[in-house]
SEMI-396244 format. One record per residue (C-alpha): residue number from 0; residue in one letter; x, y, z. Coordinates in steps of 0.02 Angstrom, whole numbers, plus 50000, padded with zeros to 5 digits. Example, Ala and Ser with C-alpha at 12.3 -4.5 7.8 and 13.67 -1.06 7.14 Angstrom:
BEGIN
<lumkol><dolum>0</dolum><lumlum>A</lumlum><x>50615</x><y>49775</y><z>50390</z></lumkol>
<lumkol><dolum>1</dolum><lumlum>S</lumlum><x>50684</x><y>49947</y><z>50357</z></lumkol>
END
This chain:
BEGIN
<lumkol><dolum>0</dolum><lumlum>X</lumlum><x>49270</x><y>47123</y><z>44819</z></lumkol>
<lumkol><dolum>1</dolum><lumlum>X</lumlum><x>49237</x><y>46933</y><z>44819</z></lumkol>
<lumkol><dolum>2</dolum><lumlum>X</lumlum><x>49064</x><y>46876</y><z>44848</z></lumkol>
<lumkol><dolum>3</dolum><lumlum>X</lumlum><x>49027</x><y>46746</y><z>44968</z></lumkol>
<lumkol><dolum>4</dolum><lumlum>X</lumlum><x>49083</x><y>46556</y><z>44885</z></lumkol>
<lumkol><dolum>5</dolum><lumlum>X</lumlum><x>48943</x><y>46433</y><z>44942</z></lumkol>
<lumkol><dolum>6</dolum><lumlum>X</lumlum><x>49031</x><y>46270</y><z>44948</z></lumkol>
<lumkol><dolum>7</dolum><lumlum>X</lumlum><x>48932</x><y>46123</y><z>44877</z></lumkol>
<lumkol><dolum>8</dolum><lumlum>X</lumlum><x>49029</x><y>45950</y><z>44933</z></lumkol>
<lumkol><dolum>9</dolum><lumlum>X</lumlum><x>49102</x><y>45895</y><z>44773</z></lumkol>
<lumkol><dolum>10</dolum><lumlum>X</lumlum><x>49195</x><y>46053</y><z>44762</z></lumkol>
<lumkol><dolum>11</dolum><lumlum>X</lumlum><x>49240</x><y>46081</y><z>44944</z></lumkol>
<lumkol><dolum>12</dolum><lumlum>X</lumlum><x>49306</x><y>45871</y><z>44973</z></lumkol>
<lumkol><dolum>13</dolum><lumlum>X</lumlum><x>49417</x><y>45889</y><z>44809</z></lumkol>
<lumkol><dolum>14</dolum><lumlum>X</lumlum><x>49527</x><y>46014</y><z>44934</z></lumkol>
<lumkol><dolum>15</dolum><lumlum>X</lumlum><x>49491</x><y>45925</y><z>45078</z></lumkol>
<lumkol><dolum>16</dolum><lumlum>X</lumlum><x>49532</x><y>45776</y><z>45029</z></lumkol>
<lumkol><dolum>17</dolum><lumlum>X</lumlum><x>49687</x><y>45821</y><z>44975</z></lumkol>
<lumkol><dolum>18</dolum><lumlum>X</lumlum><x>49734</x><y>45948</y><z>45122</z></lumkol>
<lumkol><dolum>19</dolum><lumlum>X</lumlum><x>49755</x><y>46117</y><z>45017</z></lumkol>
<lumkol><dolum>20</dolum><lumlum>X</lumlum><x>49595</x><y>46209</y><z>45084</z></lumkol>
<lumkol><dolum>21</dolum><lumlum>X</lumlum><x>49750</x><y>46312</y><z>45129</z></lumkol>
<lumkol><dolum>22</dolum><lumlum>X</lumlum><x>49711</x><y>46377</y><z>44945</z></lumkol>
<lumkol><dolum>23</dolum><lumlum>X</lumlum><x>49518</x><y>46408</y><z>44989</z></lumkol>
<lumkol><dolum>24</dolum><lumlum>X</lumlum><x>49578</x><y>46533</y><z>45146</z></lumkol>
<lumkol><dolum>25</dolum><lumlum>X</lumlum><x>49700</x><y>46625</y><z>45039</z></lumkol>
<lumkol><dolum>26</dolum><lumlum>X</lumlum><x>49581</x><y>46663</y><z>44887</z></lumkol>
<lumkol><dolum>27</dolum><lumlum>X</lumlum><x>49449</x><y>46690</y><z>44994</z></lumkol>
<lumkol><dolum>28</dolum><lumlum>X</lumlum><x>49462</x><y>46754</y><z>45168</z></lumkol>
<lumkol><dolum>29</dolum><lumlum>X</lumlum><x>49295</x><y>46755</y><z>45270</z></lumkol>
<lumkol><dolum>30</dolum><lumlum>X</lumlum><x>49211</x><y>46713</y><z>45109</z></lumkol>
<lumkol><dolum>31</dolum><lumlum>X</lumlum><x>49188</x><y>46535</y><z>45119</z></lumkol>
<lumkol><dolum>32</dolum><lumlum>X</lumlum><x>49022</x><y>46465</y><z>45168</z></lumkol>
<lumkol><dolum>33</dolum><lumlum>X</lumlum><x>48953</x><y>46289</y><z>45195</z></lumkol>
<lumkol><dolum>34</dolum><lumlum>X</lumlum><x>48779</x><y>46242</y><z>45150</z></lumkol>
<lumkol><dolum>35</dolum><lumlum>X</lumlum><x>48705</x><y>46152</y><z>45306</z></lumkol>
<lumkol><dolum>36</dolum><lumlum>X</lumlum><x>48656</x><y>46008</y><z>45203</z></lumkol>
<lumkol><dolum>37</dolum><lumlum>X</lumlum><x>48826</x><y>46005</y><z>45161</z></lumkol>
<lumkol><dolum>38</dolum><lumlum>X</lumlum><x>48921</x><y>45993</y><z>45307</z></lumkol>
<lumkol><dolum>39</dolum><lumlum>X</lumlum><x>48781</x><y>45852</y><z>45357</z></lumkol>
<lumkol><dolum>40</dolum><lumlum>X</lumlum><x>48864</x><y>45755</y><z>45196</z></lumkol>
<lumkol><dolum>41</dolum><lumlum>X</lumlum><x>49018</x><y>45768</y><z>45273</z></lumkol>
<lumkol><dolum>42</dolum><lumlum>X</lumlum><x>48970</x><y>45720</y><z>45417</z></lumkol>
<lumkol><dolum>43</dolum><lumlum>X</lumlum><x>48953</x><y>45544</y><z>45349</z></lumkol>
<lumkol><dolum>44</dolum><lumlum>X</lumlum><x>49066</x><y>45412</y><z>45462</z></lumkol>
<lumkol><dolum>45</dolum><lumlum>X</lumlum><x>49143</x><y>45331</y><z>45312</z></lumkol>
<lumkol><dolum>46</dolum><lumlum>X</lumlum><x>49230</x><y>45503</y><z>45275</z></lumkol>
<lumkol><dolum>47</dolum><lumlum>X</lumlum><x>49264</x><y>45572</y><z>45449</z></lumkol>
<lumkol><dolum>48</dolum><lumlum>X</lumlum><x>49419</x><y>45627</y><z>45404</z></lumkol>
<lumkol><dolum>49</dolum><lumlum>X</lumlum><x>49337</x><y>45774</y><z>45311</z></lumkol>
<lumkol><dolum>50</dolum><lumlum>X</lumlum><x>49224</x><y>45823</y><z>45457</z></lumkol>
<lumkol><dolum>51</dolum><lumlum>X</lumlum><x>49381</x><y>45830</y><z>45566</z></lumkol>
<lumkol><dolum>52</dolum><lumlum>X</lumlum><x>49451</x><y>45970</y><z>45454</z></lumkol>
<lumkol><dolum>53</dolum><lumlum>X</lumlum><x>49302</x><y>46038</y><z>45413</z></lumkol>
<lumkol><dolum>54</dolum><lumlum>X</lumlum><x>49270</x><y>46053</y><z>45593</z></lumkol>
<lumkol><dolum>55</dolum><lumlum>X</lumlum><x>49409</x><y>46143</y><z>45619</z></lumkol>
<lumkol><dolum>56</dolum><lumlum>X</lumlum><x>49407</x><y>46264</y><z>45500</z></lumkol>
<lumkol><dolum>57</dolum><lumlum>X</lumlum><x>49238</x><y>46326</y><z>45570</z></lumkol>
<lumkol><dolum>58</dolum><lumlum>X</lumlum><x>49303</x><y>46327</y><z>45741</z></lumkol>
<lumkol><dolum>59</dolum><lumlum>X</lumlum><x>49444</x><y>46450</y><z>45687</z></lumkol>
<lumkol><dolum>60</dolum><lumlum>X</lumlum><x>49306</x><y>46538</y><z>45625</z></lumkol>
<lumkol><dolum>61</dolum><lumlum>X</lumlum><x>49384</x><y>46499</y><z>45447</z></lumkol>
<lumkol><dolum>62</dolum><lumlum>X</lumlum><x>49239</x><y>46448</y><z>45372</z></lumkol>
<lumkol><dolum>63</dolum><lumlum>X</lumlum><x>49050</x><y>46460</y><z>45410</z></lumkol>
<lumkol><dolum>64</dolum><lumlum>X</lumlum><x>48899</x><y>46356</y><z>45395</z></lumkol>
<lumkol><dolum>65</dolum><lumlum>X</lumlum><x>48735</x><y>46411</y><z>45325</z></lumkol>
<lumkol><dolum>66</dolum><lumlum>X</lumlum><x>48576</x><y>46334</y><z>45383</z></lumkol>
<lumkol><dolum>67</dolum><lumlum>X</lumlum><x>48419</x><y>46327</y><z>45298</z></lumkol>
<lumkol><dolum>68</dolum><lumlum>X</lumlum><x>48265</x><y>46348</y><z>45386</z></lumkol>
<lumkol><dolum>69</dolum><lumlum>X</lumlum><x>48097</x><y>46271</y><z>45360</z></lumkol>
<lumkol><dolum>70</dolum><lumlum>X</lumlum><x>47979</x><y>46413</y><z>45300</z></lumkol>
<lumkol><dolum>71</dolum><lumlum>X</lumlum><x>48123</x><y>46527</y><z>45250</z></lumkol>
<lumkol><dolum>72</dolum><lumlum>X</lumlum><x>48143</x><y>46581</y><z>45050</z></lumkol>
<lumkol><dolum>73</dolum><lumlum>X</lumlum><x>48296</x><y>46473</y><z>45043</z></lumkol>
<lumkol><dolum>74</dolum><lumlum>X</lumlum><x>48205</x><y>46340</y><z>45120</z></lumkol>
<lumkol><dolum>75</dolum><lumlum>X</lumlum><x>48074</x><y>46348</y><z>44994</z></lumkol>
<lumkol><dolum>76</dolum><lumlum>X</lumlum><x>48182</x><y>46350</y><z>44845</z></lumkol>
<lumkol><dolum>77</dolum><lumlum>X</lumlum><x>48291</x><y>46220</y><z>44912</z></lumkol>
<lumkol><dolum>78</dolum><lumlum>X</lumlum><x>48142</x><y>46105</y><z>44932</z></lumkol>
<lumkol><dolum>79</dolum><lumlum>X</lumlum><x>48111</x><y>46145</y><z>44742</z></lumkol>
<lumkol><dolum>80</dolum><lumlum>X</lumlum><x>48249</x><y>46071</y><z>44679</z></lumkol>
<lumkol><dolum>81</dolum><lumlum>X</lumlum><x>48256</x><y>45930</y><z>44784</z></lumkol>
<lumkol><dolum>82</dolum><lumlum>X</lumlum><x>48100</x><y>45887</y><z>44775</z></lumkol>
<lumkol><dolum>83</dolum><lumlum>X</lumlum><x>47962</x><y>45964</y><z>44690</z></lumkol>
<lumkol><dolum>84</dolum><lumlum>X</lumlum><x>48038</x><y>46053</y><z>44543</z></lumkol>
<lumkol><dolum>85</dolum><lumlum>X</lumlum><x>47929</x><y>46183</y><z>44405</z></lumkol>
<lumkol><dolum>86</dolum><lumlum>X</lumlum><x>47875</x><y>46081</y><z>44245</z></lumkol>
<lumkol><dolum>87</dolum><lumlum>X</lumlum><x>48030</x><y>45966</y><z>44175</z></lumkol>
<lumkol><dolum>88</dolum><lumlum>X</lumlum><x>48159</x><y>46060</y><z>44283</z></lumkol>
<lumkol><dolum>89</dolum><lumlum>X</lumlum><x>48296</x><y>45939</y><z>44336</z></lumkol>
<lumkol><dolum>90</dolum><lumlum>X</lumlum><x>48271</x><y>45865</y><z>44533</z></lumkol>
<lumkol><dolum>91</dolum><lumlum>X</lumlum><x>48464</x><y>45899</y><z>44593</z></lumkol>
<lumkol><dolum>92</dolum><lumlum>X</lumlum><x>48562</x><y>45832</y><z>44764</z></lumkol>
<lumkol><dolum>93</dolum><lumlum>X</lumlum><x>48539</x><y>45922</y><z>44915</z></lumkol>
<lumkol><dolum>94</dolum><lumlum>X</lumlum><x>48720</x><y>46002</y><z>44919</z></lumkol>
<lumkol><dolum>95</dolum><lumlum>X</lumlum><x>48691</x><y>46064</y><z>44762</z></lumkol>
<lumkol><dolum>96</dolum><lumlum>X</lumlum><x>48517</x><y>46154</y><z>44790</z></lumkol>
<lumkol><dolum>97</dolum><lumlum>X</lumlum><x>48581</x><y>46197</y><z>44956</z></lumkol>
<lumkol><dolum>98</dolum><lumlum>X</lumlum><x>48724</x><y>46286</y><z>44856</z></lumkol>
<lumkol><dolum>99</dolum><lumlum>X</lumlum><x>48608</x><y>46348</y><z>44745</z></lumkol>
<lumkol><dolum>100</dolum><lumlum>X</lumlum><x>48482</x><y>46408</y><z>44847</z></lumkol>
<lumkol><dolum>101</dolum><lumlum>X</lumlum><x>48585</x><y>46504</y><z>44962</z></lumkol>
<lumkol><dolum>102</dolum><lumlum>X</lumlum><x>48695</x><y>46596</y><z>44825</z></lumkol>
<lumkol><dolum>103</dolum><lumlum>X</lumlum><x>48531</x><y>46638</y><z>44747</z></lumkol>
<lumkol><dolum>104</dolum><lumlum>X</lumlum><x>48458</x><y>46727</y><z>44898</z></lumkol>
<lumkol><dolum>105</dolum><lumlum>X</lumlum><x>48632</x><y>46813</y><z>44944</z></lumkol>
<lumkol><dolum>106</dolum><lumlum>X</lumlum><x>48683</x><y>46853</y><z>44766</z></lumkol>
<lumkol><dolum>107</dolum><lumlum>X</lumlum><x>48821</x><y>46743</y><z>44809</z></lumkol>
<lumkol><dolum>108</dolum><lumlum>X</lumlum><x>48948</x><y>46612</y><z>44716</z></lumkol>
<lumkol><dolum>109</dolum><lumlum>X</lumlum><x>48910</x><y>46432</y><z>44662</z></lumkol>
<lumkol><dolum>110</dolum><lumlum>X</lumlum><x>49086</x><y>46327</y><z>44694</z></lumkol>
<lumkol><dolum>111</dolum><lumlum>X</lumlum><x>49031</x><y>46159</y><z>44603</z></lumkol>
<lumkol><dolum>112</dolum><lumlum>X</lumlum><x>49100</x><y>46018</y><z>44495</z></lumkol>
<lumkol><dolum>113</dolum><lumlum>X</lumlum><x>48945</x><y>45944</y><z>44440</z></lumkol>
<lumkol><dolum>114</dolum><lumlum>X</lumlum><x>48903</x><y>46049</y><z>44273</z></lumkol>
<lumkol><dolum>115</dolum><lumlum>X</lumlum><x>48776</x><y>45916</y><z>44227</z></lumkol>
<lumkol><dolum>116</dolum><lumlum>X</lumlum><x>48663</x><y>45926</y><z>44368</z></lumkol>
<lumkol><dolum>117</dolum><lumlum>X</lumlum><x>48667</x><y>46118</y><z>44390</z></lumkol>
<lumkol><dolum>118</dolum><lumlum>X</lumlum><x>48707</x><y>46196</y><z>44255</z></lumkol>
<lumkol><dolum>119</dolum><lumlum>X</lumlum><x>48510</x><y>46218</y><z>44200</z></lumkol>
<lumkol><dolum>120</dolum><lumlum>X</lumlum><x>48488</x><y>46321</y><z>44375</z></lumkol>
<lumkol><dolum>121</dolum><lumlum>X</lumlum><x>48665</x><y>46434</y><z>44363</z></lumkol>
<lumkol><dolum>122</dolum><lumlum>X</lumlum><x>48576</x><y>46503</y><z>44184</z></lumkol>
<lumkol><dolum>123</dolum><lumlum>X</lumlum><x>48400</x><y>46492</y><z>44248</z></lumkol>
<lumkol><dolum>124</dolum><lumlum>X</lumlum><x>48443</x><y>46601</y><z>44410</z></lumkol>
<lumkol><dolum>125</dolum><lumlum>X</lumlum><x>48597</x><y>46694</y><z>44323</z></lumkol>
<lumkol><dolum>126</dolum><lumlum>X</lumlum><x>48712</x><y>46627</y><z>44461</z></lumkol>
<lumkol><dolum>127</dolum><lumlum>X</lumlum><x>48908</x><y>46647</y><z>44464</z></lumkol>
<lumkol><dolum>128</dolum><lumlum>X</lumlum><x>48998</x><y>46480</y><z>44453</z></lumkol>
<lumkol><dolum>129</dolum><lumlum>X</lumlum><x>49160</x><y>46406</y><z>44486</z></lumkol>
<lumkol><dolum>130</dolum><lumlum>X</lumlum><x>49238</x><y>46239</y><z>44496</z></lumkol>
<lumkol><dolum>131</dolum><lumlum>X</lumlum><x>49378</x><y>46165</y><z>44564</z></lumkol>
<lumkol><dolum>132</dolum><lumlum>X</lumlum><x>49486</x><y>46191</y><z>44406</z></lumkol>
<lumkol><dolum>133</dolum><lumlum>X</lumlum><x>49447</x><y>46399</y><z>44409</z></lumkol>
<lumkol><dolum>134</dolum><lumlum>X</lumlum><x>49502</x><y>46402</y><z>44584</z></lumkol>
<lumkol><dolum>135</dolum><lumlum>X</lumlum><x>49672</x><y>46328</y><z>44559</z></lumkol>
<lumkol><dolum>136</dolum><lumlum>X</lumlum><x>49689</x><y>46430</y><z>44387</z></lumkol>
<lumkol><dolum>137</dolum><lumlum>X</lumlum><x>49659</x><y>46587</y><z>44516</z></lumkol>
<lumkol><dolum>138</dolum><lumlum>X</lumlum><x>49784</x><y>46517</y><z>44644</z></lumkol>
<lumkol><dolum>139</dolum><lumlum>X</lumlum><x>49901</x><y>46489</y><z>44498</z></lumkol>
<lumkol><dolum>140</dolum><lumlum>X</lumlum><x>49871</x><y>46691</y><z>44434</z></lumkol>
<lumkol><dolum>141</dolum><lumlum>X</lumlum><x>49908</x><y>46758</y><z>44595</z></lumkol>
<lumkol><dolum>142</dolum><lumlum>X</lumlum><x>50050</x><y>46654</y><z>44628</z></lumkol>
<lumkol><dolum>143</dolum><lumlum>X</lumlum><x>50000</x><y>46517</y><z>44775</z></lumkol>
<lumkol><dolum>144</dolum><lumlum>X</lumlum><x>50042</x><y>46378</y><z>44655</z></lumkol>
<lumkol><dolum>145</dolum><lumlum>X</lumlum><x>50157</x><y>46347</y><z>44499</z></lumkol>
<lumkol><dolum>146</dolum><lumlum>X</lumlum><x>50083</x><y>46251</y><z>44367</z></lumkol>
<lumkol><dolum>147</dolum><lumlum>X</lumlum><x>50203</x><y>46092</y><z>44415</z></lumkol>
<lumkol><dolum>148</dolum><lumlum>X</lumlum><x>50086</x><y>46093</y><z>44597</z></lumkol>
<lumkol><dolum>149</dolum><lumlum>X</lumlum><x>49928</x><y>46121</y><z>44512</z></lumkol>
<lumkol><dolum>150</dolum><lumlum>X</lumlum><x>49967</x><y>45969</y><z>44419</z></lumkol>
<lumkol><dolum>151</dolum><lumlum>X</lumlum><x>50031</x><y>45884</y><z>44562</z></lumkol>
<lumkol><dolum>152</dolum><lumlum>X</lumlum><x>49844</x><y>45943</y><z>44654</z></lumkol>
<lumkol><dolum>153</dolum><lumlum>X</lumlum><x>49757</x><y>45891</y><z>44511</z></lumkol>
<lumkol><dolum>154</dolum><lumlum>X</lumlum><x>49838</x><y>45709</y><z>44506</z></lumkol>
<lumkol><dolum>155</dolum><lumlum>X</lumlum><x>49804</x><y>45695</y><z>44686</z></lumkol>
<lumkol><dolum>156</dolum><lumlum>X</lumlum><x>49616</x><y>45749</y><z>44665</z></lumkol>
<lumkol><dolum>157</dolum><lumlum>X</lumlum><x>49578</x><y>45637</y><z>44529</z></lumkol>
<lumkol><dolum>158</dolum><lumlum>X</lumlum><x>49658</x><y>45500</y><z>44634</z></lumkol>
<lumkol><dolum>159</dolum><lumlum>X</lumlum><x>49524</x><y>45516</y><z>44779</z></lumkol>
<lumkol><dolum>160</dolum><lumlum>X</lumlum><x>49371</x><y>45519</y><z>44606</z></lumkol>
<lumkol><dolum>161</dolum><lumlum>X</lumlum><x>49379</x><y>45686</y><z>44603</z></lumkol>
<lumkol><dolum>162</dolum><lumlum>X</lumlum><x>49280</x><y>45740</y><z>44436</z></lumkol>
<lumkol><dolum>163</dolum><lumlum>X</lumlum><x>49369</x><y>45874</y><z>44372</z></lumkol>
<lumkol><dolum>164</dolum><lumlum>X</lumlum><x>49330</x><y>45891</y><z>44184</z></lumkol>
<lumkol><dolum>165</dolum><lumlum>X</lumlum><x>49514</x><y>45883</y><z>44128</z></lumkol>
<lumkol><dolum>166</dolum><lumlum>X</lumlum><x>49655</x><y>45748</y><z>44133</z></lumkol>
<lumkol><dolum>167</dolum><lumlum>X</lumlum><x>49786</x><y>45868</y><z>44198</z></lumkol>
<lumkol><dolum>168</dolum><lumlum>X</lumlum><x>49791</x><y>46055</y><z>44253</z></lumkol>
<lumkol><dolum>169</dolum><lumlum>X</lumlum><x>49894</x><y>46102</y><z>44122</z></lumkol>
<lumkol><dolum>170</dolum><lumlum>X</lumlum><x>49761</x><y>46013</y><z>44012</z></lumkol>
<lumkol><dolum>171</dolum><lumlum>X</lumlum><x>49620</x><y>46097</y><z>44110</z></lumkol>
<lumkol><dolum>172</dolum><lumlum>X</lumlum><x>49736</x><y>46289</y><z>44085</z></lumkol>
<lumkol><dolum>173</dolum><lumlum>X</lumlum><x>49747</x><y>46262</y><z>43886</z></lumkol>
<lumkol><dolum>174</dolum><lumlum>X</lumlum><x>49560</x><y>46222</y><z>43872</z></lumkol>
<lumkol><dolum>175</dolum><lumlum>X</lumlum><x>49513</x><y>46380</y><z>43970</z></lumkol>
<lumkol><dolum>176</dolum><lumlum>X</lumlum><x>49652</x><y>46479</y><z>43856</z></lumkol>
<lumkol><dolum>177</dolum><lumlum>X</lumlum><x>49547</x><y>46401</y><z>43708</z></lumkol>
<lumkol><dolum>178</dolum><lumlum>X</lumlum><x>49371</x><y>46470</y><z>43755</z></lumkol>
<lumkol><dolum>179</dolum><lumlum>X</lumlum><x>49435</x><y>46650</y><z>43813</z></lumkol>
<lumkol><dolum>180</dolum><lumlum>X</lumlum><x>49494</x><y>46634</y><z>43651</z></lumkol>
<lumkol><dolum>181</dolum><lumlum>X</lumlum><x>49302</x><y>46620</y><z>43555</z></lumkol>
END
């Protein structure tokens, strides 16, 4: 069974922006969960294109958003990494630590983009992470895309500034092949 994916924006726009969250509902039914400070990011006017289907996803009950309340655990680590982190820890973005936060306390999934921001918390907490490339290599293994679409996805991703690591899906597949390899 798939834990609960907790969506940080980076990861959830790449699909929105290119209208394949079709792919997010197919991998993971009832599983997909939106930070509050997250769907506040969206909420931003210049981009209220991805409100509109993020909106509408949660009204089909497709998707649900996860507040975090002042005083609660997630609150409080939340507020760490945003704000007043331990020692030299990194300070992060609020989707991210929202992300964080929340898989954290519900031994949940990180969906992220931004390695270099988070990756010091995923080891530090011993969170499960995955990116935007992972979930098209899973839609690609159980047959919702061919490789030719993933590209296609990819191109159109990296046309809206997605950063996706790779130049090309099928560049993105070999260089997974290559560290399953090690």
């Amino acid at each position: 069974m798939t834990d609960s994916l907790f969506f940080d924006n980076d990861c959830l726009a790449a699909f929105l922006w290119v209208q394949r969250e079709d792919l997010l509902l197919k991998l993971y039914p009832g599983k997909i969960v939106v930070p509050q400070p997250v769907y506040d990011e969206l909420s931003y006017p210049g981009i209220a294109i991805l409100k509109a289907r993020i909106d509408y996803l949660i009204f089909n009950g497709q998707v649900h958003v996860e507040p975090i309340n002042v005083g609660s655990d997630a609150y409080s680590l939340y507020y760490q990494l945003t704000v007043q982190p331990q020692g030299v820890q990194p300070i992060i973005g609020k989707g991210e630590a929202a992300s964080i936060a929340l898989a954290k306390l519900n031994k949940g999934i990180v969906a992220s983009n931004n390695l270099k921001d988070i990756s010091f918390y995923i080891n530090k907490f011993h969170l499960k992470h995955i990116t935007t490339g992972d979930i098209l290599l899973e839609a690609l293994v159980k047959g919702f895309i061919t490789e030719v679409e993933g590209n296609k996805i990819w191109a159109l991703m990296l046309a809206k500034r997605r950063k996706l690591g790779s130049r090309s899906f099928t560049d993105y597949i070999k260089e997974k092949q290559k560290q399953n390899a090690k």
